[in-house]
N, C-alpha and C positions, 0 to 999 in steps of 0.2 A: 617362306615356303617350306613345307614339310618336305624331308627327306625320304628318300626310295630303300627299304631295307631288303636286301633278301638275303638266300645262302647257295651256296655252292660246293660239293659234295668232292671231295679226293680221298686217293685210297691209301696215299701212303706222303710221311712228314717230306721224304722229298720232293713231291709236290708243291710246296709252298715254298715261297719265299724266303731267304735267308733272312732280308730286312724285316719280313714283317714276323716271323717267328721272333727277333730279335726284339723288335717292338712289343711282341704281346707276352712276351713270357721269359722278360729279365728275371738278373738276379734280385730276390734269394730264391725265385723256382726253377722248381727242372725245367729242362728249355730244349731244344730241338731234340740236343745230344742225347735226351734220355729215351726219346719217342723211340730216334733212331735204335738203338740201341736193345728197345724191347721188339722193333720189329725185325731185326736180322736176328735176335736168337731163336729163332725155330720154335717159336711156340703158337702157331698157328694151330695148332689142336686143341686150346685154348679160347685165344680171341683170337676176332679181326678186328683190326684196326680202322679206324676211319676218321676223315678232320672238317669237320663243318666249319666253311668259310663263309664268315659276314660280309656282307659286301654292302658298301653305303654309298650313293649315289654313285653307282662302277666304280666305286674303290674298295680295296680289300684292307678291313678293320679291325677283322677278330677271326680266331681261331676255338673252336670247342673240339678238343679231341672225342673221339669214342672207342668204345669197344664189344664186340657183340660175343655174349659168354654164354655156353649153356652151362649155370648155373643148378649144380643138385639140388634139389627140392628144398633139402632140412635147411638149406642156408638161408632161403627167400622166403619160404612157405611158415604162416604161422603155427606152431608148434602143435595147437589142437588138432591142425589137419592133417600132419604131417602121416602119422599113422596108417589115418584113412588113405592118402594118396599112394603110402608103399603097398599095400592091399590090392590096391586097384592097378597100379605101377607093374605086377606080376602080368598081369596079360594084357595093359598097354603101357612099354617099358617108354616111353616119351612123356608120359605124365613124371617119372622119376627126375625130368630135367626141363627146368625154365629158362627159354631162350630170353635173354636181357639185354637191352640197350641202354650200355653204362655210358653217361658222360663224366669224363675223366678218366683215369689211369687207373693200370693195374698198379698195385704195389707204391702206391702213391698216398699218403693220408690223407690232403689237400684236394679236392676238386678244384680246379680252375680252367674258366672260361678268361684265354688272355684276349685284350682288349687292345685299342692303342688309347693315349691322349685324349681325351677330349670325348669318348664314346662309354655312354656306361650301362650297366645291367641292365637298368633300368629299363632303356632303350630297344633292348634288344634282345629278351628274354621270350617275350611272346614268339616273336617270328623264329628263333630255335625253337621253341616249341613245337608248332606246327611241322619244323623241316623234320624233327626226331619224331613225330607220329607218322609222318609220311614212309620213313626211312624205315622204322619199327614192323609197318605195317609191307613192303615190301622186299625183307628180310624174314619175312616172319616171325617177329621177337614181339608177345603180344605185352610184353613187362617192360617197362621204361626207368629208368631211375637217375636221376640226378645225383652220383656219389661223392658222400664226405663232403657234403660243401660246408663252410667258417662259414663267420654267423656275421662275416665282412661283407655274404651272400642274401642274411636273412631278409632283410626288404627286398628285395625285387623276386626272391624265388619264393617266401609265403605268399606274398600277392601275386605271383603266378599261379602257386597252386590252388589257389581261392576261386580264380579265375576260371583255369580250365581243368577242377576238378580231380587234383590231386591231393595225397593225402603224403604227409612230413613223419620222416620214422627217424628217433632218435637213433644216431649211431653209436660207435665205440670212439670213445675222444683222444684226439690226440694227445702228446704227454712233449712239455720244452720246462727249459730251464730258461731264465733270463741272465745272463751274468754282463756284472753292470761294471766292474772296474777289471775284468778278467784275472785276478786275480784268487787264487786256492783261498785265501783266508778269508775273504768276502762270500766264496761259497760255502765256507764252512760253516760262516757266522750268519749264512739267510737261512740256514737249516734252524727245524726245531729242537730243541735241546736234546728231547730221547733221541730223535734221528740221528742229530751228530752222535749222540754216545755209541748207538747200536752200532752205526757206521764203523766210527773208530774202532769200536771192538771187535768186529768182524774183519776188520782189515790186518790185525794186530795178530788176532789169532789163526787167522789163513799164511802171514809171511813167518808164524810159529812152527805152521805146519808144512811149508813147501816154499821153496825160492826160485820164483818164478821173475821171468828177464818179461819187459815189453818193445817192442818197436814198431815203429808208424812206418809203412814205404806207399809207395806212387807206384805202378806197374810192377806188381810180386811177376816172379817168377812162374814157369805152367807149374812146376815141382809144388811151389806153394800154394796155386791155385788149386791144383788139388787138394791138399789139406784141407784149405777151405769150402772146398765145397763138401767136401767127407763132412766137417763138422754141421754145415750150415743142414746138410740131411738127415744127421742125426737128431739137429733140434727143430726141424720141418716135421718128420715123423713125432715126434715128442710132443708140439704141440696139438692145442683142443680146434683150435678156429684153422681151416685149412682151403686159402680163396683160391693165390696162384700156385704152381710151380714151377720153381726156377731150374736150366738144367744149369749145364758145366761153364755150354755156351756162352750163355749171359754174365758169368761171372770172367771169363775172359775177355768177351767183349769190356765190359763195365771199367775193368782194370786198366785196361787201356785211356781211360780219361783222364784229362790233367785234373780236374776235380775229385776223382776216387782216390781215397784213402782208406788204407788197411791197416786197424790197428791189432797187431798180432801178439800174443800170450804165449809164452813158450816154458814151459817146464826145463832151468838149467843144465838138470843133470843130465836132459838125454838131448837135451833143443825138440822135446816134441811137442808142435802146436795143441794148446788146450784150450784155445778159445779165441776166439777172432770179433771183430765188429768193423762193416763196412761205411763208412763215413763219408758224405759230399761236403765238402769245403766249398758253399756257396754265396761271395762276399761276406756277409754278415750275418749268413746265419751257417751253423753244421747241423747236419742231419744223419744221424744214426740210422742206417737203411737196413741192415740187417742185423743177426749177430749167428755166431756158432759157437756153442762151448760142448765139451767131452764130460757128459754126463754119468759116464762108467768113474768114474774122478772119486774122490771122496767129499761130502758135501760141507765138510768141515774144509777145504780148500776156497769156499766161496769165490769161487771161481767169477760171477757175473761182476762181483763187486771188486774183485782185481782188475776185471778188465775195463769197468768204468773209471775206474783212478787213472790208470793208463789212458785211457780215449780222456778225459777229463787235464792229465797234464797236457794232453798235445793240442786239445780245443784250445786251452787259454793261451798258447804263442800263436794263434793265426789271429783274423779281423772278428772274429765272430763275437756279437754278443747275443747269440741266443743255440742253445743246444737243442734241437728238436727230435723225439727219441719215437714216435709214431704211437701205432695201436697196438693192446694186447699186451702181456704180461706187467701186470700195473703192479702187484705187489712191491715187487723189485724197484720198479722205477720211481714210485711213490717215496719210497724206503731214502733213497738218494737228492729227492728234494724235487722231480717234477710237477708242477700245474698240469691238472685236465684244461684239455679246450674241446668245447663242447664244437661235433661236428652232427648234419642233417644229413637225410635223403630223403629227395623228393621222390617222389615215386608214380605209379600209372600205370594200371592193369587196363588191355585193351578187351576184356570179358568182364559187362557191366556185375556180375555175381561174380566173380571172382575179385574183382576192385574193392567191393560192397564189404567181401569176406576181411580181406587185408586190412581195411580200414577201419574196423570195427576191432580185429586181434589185435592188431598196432597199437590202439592208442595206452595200452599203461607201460607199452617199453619203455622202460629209461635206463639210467647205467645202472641199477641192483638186478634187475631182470638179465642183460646182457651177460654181465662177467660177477662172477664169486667174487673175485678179489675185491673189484668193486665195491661190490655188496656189503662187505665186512667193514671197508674204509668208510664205508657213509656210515652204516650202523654206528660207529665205534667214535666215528667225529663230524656230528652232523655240522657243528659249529664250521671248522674246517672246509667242512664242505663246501659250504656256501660259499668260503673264499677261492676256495680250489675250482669251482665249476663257473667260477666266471672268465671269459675270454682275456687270454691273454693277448698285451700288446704281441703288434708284429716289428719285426726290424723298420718298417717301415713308421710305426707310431714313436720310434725311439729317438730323442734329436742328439 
């Protein structure tokens, strides 16, 4: 006998269940603690929140987080039209901003839909579907999208979107390390020969130029979460791609988790913080969530690559064997030995010409389009490429 699928709609993570949050969204993903934690920092002028619940024959099986964003134009809009929309954007300022219905998380590289045992995508893709056009269309968010999902997703969300007429937008790929003996000299020696050189020499000539202390804590101090957040705004203003903002809040909240780790950079002579990176220690894997560095600094200090040695000695004494470093400034992270994994969005515009439009502009993104840095890395090693842009194992393919 076929089974009964539907969903069921709440507005906030503590509505669910402690068990089946536990069930759908182990480690190595973010899991309750993180939802909770984006929803009491006060960013409700951002998104709202919301958690479609699978329900299979009256039982509760899955969880799809979301989030409803008005989204500025230049971020969603194809670039051709962009122009034309701020023109017109003058005397109707709501064309300037695309209401969206994201599934999955802000500040999250990873889309996931957590599942329990025995229930798979497969299964249950369609009927989220229809729940997020309902939902879409009663919020008013005429743009849907499926964000950042792994390619652990590709079979069931290609043939969904085949189905019910959506169109796949390459994303910006995430960036991990694998590290297989945890061990510094096994990382050293999975590098390419130039990268180990460059590395070393950058590191040699940065403790040439400044003698800088690190240390990892669990719950800093407000004293220190200030610093961090002073940096983490300076390099939010700095960069090019800008989705969320985080304030002070979320960074105090976050601190507080036995999972959050802060790996801090401190210049000896005065102890003033120069650069920070916020790390989840999540069984077997760590995750690089943020970073801040004091870019007033001299750039002969190579500051990002001090503080990766540092984050780097403290990952290999936990369980982790995999360092997962997210989206966006790929130079650097390439530089140090990260894998691309290629990440999709599904997507669905509820205005059949404006669907028609998106999906015609879409199709030559790939990652040269997306990011510079990129661009140069594929030019320059196509060979490379091809190894680099294949999916990497997850903790979970590792025995």
């Amino acid at each position: 006998m076929n089974s009964t699928l539907s969903v069921r709609w709440v507005e906030s993570e503590a509505d669910i269940a402690v068990d089946l949050w536990d069930a759908c969204f182990a480690p190595p993903v973010e899991g309750r603690w993180w939802y909770q934690t984006l929803e009491q920092s006060e960013l409700q002028s951002q998104f709202k929140f919301s958690y479609a619940l699978i329900i299979q024959d009256e039982k509760e099986v899955g969880i799809a987080p979301t989030f409803l964003m008005d989204v500025p134009i230049e971020l969603v809009a194809p670039p051709e039209v962009v122009p034309i929309l701020k023109v017109v954007g003058k005397i109707l300022p709501s064309l300037l901003y695309q209401r969206t219905l994201f599934i999955g998380s802000p500040c999250t590289d990873e889309g996931t839909v957590g599942l329990i045992p025995g229930v798979s995508m497969e299964e249950v893709a369609s009927i989220l579907q229809s729940a997020f056009e309902l939902r879409a269309r009663q919020v008013k968010a005429p743009f849907i999208v499926w964000k950042d999902f792994p390619d652990s997703y590709k079979m069931a969300l290609s043939k969904l979107a085949k189905e019910r007429n959506m169109f796949e937008l390459v994303s910006f790929p995430g960036t991990v390390i694998q590290l297989h003996d945890r061990s510094k000299e096994s990382y050293y020696a999975s590098l390419k020969g130039s990268r180990r050189h460059n590395l070393k020499k950058k590191l040699k000539k940065s403790k040439q130029q400044v003698e800088l202390s690190t240390q990892v804590v669990n719950r800093p101090d407000a004293q220190t979460l200030d610093e961090v957040f002073a940096l983490f705004w300076q390099t939010y203003e700095k960069g090019k791609t800008k989705f969320e903002k985080l304030n002070r809040k979320f960074f105090s909240l976050i601190a507080d988790r036995d999972n959050s780790w802060f790996v801090l950079l401190r210049n000896t002579s005065d102890q003033k913080l120069v650069a920070f990176m916020l790390c989840f220690d999540i069984k077997h894997r760590v995750i690089n969530k943020f970073i801040g560095i004091d870019y007033n600094l001299p750039n002969e200090w190579f500051l990002y690559f001090r503080l990766w040695e540092g984050a780097l000695d403290w990952v290999l004494t936990t369980n982790a064997n995999e360092f997962q470093s997210g989206q966006t400034g790929y130079r650097a992270k390439i530089d140090v030995g990260h894998s691309l994994v290629p990440l999709t969005n599904y997507c669905k515009h509820s205005n059949p010409i404006f669907h028609k439009l998106y999906t015609v502009a879409t199709r030559d993104v790939n990652w040269s389009t997306l990011d510079d840095d990129l661009k140069v890395f594929l030019a320059a090693h196509p060979k490379e490429s091809e190894e680099t842009s294949r999916p990497a194992p997850t903790t979970l393919d590792i025995k």
